[in-house]
C-alpha positions as CSV (number, residue, x, y, z in Angstrom):
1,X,0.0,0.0,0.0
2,X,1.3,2.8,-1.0
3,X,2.2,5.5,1.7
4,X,0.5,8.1,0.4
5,X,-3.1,7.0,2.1
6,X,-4.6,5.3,5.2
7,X,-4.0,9.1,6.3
8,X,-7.6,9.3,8.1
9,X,-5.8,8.7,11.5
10,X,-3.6,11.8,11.1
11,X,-5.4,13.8,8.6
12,X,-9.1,15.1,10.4
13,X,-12.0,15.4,7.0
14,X,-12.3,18.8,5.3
15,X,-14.9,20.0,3.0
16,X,-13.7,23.0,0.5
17,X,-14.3,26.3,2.3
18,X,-17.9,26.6,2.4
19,X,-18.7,31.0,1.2
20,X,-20.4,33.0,4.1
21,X,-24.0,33.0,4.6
22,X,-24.5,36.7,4.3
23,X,-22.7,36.9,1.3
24,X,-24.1,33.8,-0.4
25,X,-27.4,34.9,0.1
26,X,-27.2,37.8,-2.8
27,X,-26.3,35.9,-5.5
28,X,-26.8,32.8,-7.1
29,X,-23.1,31.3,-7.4
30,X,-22.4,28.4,-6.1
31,X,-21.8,27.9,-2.6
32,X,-19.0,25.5,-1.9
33,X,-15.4,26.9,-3.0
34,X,-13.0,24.9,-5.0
35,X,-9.8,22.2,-3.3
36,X,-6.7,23.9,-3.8
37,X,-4.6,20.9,-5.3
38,X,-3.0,19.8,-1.9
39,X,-6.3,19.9,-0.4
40,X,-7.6,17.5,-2.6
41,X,-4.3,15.4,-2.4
42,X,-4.9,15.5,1.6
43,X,-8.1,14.6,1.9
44,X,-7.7,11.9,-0.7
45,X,-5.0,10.7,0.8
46,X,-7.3,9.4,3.8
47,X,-8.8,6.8,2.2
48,X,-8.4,3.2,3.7
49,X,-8.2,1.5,0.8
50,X,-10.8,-1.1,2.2
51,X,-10.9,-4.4,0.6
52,X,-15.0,-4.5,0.2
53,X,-15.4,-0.6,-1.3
54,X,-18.6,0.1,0.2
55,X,-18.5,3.7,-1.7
56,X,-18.0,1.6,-4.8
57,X,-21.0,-0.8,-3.9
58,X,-23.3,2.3,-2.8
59,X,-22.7,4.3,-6.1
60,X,-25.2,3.8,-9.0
61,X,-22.4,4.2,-11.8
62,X,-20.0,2.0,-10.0
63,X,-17.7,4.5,-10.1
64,X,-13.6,3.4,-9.5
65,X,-13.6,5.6,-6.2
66,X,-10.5,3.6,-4.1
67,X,-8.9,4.2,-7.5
68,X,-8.9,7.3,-8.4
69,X,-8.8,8.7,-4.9
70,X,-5.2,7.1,-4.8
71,X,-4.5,8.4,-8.2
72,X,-5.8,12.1,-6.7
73,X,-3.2,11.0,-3.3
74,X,-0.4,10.5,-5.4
75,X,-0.9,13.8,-7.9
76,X,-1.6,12.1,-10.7
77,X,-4.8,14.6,-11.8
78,X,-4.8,13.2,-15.5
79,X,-5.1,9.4,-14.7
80,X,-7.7,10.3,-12.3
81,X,-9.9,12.1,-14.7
82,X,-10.0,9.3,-17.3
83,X,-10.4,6.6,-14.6
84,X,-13.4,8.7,-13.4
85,X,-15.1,9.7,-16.9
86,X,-14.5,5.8,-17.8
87,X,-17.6,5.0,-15.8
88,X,-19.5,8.4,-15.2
89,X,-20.8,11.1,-18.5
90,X,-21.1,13.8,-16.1
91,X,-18.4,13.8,-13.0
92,X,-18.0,17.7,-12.8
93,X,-22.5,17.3,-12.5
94,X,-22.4,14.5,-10.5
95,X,-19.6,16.0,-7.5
96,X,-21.6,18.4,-7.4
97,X,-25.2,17.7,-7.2
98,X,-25.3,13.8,-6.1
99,X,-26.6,13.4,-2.3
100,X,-23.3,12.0,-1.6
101,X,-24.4,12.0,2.1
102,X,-27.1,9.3,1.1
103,X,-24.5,6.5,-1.3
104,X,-20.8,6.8,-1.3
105,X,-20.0,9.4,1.3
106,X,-22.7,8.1,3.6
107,X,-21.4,4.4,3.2
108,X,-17.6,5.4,3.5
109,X,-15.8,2.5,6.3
110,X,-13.7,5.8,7.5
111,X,-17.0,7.2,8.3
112,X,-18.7,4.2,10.3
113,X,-15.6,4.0,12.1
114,X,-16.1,7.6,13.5
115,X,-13.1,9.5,11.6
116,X,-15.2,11.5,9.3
117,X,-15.8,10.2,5.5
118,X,-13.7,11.1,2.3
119,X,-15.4,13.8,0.7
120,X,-15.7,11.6,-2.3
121,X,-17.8,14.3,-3.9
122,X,-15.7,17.8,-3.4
123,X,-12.4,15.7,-5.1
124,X,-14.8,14.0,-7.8
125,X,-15.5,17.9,-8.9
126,X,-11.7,18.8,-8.0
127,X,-10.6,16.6,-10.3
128,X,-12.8,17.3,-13.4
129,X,-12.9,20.5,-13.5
130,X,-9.5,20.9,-13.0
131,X,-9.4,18.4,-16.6
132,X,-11.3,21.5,-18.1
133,X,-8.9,23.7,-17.5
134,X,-6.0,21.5,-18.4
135,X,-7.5,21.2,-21.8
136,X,-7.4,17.5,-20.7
137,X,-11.7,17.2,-21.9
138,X,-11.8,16.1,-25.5
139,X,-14.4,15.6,-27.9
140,X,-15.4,12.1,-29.0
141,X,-13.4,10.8,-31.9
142,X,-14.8,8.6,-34.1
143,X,-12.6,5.7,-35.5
144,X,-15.5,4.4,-37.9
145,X,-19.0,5.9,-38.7
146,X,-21.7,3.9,-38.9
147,X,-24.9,4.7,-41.0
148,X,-27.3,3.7,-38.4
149,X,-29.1,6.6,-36.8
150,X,-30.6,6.5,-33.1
151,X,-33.4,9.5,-32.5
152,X,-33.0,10.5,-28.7
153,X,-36.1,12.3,-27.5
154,X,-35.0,14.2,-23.9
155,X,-31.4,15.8,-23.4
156,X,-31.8,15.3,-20.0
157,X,-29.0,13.4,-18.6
158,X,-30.2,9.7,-19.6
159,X,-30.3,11.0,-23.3
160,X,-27.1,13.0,-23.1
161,X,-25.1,9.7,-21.5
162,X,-26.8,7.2,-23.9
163,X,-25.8,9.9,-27.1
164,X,-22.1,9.9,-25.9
165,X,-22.0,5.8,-25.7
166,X,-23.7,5.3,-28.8
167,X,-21.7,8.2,-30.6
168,X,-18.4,6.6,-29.3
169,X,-19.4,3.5,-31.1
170,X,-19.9,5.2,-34.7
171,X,-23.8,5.7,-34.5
172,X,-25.1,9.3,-35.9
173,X,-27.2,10.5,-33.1
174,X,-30.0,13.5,-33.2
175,X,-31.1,14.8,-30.1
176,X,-34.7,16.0,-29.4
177,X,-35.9,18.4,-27.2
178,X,-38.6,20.5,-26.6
179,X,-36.8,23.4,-25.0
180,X,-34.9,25.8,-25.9
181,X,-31.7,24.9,-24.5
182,X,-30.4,21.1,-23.9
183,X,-29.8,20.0,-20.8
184,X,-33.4,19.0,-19.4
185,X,-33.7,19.8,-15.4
186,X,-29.8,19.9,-15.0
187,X,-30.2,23.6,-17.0
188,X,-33.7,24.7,-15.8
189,X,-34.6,22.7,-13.0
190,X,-31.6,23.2,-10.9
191,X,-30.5,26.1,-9.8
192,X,-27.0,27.8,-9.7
193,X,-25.9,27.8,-6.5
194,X,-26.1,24.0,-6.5
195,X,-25.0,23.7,-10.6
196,X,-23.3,26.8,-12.4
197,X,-25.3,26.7,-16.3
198,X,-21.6,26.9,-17.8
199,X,-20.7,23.5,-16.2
200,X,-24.1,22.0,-18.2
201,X,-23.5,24.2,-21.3
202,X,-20.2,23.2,-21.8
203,X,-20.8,19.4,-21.4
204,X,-23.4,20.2,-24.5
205,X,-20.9,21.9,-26.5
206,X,-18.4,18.8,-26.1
207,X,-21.2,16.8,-27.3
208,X,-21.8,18.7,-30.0
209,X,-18.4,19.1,-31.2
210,X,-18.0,15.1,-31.2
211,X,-20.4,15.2,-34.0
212,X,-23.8,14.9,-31.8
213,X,-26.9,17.2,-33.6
214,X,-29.3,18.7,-30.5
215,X,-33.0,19.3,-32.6
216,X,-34.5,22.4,-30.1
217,X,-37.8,23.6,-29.7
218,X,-39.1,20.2,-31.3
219,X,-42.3,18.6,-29.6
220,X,-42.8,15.0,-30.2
221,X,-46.7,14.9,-31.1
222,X,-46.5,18.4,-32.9
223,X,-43.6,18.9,-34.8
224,X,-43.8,15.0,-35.7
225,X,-45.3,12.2,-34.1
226,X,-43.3,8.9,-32.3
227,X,-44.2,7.1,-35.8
228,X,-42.4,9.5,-37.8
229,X,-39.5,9.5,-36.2
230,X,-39.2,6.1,-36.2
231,X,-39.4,6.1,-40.2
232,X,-36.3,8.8,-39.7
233,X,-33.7,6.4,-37.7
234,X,-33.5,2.9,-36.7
235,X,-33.8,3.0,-33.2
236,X,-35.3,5.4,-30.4
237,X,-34.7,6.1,-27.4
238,X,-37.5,8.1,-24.8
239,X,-35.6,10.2,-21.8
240,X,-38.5,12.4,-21.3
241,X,-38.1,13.1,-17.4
242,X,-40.9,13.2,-15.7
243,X,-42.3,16.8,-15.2
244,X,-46.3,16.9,-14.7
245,X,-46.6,18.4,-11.2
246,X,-48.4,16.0,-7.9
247,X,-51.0,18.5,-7.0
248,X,-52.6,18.9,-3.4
249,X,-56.5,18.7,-3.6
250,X,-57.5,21.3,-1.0
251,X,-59.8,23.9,-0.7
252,X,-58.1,26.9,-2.1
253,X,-56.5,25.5,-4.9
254,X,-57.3,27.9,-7.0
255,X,-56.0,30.9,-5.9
256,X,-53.7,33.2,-7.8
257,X,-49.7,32.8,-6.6
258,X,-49.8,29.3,-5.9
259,X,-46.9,27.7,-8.3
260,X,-45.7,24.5,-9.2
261,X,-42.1,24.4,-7.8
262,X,-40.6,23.5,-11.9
263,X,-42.5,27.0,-12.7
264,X,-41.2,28.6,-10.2
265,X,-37.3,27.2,-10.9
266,X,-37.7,27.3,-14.6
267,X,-38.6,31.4,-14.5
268,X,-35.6,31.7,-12.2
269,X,-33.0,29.5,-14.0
270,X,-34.4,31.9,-17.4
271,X,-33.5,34.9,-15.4
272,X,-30.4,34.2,-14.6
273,X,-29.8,32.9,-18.1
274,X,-30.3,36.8,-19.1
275,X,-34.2,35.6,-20.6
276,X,-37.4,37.4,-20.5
277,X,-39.6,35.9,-18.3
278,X,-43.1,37.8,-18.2
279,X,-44.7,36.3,-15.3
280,X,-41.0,37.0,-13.1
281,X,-40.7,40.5,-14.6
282,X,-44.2,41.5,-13.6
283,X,-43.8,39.9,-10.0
284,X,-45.9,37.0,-10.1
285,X,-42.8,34.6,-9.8
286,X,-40.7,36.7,-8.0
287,X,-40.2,36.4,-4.2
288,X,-38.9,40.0,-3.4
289,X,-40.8,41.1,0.0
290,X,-43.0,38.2,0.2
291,X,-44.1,36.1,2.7
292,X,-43.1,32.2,1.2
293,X,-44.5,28.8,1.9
294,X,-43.1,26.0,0.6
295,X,-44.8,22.9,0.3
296,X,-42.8,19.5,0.4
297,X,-39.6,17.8,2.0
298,X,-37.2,16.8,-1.2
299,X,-34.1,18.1,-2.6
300,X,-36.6,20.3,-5.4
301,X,-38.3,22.1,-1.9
302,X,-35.0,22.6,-0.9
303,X,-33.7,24.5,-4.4
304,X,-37.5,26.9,-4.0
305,X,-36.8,27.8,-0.9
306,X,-32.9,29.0,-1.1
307,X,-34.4,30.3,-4.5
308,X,-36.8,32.0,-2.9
309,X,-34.0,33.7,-0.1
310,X,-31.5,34.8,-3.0
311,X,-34.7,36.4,-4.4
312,X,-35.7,38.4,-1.3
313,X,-38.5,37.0,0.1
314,X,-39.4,38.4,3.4
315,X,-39.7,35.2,5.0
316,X,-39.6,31.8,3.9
317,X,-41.1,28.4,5.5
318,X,-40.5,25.1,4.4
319,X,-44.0,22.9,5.5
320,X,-43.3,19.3,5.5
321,X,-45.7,16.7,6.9
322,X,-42.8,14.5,9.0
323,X,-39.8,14.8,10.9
324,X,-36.5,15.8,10.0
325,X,-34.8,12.6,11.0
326,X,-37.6,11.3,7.8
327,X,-36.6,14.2,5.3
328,X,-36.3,12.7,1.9
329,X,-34.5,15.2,0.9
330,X,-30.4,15.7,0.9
331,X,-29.4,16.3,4.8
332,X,-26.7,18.3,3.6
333,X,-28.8,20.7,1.5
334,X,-31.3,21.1,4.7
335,X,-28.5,22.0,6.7
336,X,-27.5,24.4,4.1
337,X,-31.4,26.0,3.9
338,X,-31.5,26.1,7.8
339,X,-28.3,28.5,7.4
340,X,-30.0,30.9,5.1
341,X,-32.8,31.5,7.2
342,X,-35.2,29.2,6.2
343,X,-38.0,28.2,8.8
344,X,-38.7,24.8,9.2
345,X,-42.2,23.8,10.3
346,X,-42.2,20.1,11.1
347,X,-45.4,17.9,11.3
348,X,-47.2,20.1,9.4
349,X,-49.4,19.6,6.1
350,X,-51.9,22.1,4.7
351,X,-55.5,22.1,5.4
352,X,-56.7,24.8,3.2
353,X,-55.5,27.9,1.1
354,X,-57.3,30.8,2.4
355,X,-57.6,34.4,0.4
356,X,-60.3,36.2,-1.6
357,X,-58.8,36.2,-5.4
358,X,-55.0,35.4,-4.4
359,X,-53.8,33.5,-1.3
360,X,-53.8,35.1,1.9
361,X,-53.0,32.5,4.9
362,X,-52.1,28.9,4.8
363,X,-54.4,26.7,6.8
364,X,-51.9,24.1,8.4
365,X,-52.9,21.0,10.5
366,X,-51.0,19.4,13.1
367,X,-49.0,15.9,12.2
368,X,-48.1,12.8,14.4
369,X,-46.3,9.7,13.4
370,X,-47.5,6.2,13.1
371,X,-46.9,3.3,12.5
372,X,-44.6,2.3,9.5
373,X,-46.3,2.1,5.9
374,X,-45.4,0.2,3.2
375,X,-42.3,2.2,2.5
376,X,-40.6,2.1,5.8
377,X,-41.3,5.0,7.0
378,X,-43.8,6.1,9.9
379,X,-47.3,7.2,8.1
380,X,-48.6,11.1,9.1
381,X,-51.3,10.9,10.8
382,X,-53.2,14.3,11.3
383,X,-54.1,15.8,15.0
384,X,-57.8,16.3,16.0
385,X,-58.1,20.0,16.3
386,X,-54.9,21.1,16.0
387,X,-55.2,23.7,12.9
388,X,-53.1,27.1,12.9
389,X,-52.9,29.5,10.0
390,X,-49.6,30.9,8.4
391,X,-49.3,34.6,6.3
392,X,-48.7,33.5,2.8
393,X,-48.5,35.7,-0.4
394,X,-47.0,32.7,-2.0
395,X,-47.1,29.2,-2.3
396,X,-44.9,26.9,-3.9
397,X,-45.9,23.0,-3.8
398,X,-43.0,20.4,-4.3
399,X,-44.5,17.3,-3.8
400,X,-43.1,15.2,-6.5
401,X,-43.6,14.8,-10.4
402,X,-45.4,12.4,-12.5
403,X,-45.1,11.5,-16.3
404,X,-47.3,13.1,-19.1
405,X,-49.6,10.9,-20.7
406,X,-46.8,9.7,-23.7
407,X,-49.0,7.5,-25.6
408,X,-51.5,10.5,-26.4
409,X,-48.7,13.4,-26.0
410,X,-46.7,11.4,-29.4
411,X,-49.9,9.6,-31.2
412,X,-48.6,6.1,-30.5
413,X,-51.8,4.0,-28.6
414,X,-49.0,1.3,-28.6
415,X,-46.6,2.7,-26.2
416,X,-48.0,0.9,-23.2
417,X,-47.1,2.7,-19.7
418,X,-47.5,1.6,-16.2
419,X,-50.8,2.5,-13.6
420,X,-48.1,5.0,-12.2
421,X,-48.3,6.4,-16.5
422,X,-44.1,5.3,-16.7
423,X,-43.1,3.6,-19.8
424,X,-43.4,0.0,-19.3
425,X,-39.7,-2.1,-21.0
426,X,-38.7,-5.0,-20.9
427,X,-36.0,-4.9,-17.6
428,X,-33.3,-7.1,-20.1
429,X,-33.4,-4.8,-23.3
430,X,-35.3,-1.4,-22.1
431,X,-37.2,-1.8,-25.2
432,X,-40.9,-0.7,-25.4
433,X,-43.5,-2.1,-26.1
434,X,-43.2,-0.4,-30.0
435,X,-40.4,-2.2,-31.4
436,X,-36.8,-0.4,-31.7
437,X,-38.3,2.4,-29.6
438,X,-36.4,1.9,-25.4
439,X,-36.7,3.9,-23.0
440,X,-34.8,5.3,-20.1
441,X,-34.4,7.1,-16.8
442,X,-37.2,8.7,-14.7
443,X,-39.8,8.2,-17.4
444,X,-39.2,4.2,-16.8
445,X,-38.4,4.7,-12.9
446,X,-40.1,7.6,-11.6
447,X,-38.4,10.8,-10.6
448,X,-35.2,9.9,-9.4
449,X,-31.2,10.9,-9.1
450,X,-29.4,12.6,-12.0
451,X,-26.9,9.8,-11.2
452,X,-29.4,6.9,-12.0
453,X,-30.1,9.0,-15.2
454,X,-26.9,8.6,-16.2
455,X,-26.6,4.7,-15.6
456,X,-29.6,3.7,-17.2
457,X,-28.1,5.8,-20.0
458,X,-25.6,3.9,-20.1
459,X,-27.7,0.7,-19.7
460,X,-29.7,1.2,-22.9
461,X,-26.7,2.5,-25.2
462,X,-25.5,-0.8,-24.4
463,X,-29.1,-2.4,-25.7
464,X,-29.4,-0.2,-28.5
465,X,-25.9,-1.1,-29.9
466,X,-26.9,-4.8,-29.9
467,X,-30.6,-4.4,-31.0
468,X,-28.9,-2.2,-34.3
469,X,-25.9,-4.9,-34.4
470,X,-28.4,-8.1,-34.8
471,X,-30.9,-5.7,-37.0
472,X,-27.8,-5.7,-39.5
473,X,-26.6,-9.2,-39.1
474,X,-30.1,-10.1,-39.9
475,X,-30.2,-7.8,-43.0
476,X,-27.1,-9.4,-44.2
477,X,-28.6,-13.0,-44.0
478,X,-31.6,-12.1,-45.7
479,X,-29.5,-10.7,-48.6
């Protein structure tokens, strides 16, 4: 073993210096500063090395962590890179964003042991970016092009991964999207002081410049349907996301200035893109000097509400019907809300929206915990009598997405989904239902990590390359 690790005894964990609260407030920039080089060789350096890598076993990708944390240890920056892009499309997105707290960082040994974990993450972002600006980030070079041509509708990242393996192998691939930038919730949905828009726009440009066509402002259903596209390429791939907003069926619901939490993100994100946004620029989406209640307890709550801070907002509360020990939502982002000034109101659900035209006050009940449901975790029950009201001039539910209706959103009757509306594939191929069109990411699994994105991705390049490869062999023994 080399010496250069096993260096958790001596060396205590460090995360990069974290910006002031005041200051991080008034802008949208992202929070955590970058490693210095020897702080990214010191804290790698503590790794133990373990035999059984339980960060390895706990990542979705797999990634080679042990590996390239001793690589990162010894000052090898290059090797580490390509060890960590072998497995991963998106490092730079992924140290960045992943709930690192929840798999590898979470599951470190060093950390069960008491010492503190590896902050797997910070050096996963140390090290790609600093491949950016070593000019050490190439396009994809193509040893043979293939004529087969795979349609990818979504450039979220389950499309973007999937484009990269397929282009790697020779495949011409076109890119679909309905927006007007590629990227999917990684450019809209998230916003900059978790994920700066360069990191995302440049990952699109790389793509682009390995040969990769992005086909924006298309709607599948409008500008042509799933049928047509099939005529155009010889396989498909769906990476829609999932983006139809869970709504709350309360009195009240109708009241002006309650807001999806992807509208309320999306207008932001455009703003700080330099976009008109109507409904920001006349105040309807804006927080400044409002009184803010957010509904829901994930990682997308978390982004409205330290949205809604940088934007303002008088006050901003965060309503979520369990505890915080049962927060789905990244414990590390939380702690990173509670620092901005967010109020937490635990137990809580909402009873009613109250207000003449627009909403006034938040009807709230009371919430105790039962018994585990069928997911684990202790079901809300709602206390007898125990309603209180909260000032609100604006609401913002996050309480989850679910998928469009797909088979009448692209004319295809044949696309058969799932009583949750996710497409249904077979688990060995990820193929549909309509043959040569698969499917991947949260429109197969429900709304999920960006990291999962990228592994199913991954998963289907690998089923599209042999669907295409026996389609040909098949050819040829016809002819």
């Amino acid at each position: 073993m080399s010496e250069k690790m096993l260096k958790f005894v001596e060396i205590g964990q460090q995360n990069p210096p974290k910006r002031k609260t005041d200051s991080r407030k008034e802008d949208f920039n992202e929070i955590y500063k970058e490693f210095i080089h020897e702080g990214a060789k010191e804290q790698s350096s503590r790794c133990s090395q373990c035999g059984v890598p339980f960060c390895q076993v706990h990542c979705p990708l797999s990634n080679n962590i042990p590996d390239w944390l001793k690589l990162t240890a010894e000052g090898r920056l290059e090797e580490a890179y390509n060890l960590s892009q072998s497995t991963n499309n998106m490092p730079e997105v992924c140290g960045r964003i992943c709930p690192q707290d929840r798999l590898c960082e979470g599951n470190c040994v060093i950390e069960q042991s008491g010492h503190g974990t590896v902050t797997i993450g910070s050096v996963e972002k140390f090290i790609t970016d600093n491949a950016w600006d070593k000019g050490w980030v190439k396009p994809i070079k193509v040893e043979r092009e293939l004529t087969q041509s795979i349609g990818i509708i979504g450039s979220g990242p389950a499309g973007m991964a999937c484009a990269e393996q397929l282009r790697k192998k020779g495949y011409q691939i076109t890119i679909y999207d309905r927006y007007d930038r590629a990227g999917g919730l990684l450019i809209y949905g998230i916003p900059n002081f978790k994920l700066e828009k360069h990191v995302v726009e440049r990952r699109t440009k790389l793509l682009q410049d390995g040969g990769i066509k992005f086909v924006l402002n298309f709607e599948v259903g409008k500008d042509a349907s799933l049928n047509e596209l099939r005529e155009r390429h010889d396989a498909i791939l769906i990476s829609t996301g999932v983006y139809k907003p869970r709504e709350i069926e309360i009195e009240g619901s109708d009241l002006n200035n309650i807001y999806p939490a992807m509208e309320f993100l999306t207008a932001s994100n455009k703003k700080g893109l330099g976009d008109k946004v109507e409904n920001f620029d006349n105040g309807s989406l804006d927080a400044k000097n409002k009184d803010v209640i957010v509904i829901g307890g994930g990682d997308t709550a978390m982004d409205c509400v330290r949205t809604a801070v940088r934007q303002k907002a008088k006050s901003v509360k965060c309503l979520y019907r369990r505890d915080k020990e049962n927060m789905p939502g990244s414990s590390r982002e939380v702690a990173n809300a509670e620092e901005e000034g967010v109020e937490f109101v635990w137990l809580s659900s909402p009873k009613m929206f109250l207000g003449k035209n627009k909403i006034e006050k938040v009807s709230v009940d009371k919430i105790k915990l039962g018994d585990p449901d069928e997911s684990g975790r202790r079901k809300p029950i709602i206390q007898e009598n125990s309603d209180f009201e909260l000032k609100a001039d604006m609401v913002i539910k996050s309480l989850g997405f679910d998928p469009e209706d797909l088979p009448v959103l692209f004319g295809e009757n044949k696309l058969q989904v799932s009583r949750w509306g996710t497409i249904k594939i077979d688990f060995d191929t990820m193929e549909t239902s309509v043959k040569g069109v698969f499917a991947a990411g949260d429109i197969v699994r429900g709304a999920s990590l960006v990291v999962w994105a990228i592994k199913d991705g991954r998963d289907v390049a690998e089923s599209i390359h042999k669907y295409l490869k026996d389609l040909k062999d098949s050819k040829r023994k016809v002819a």
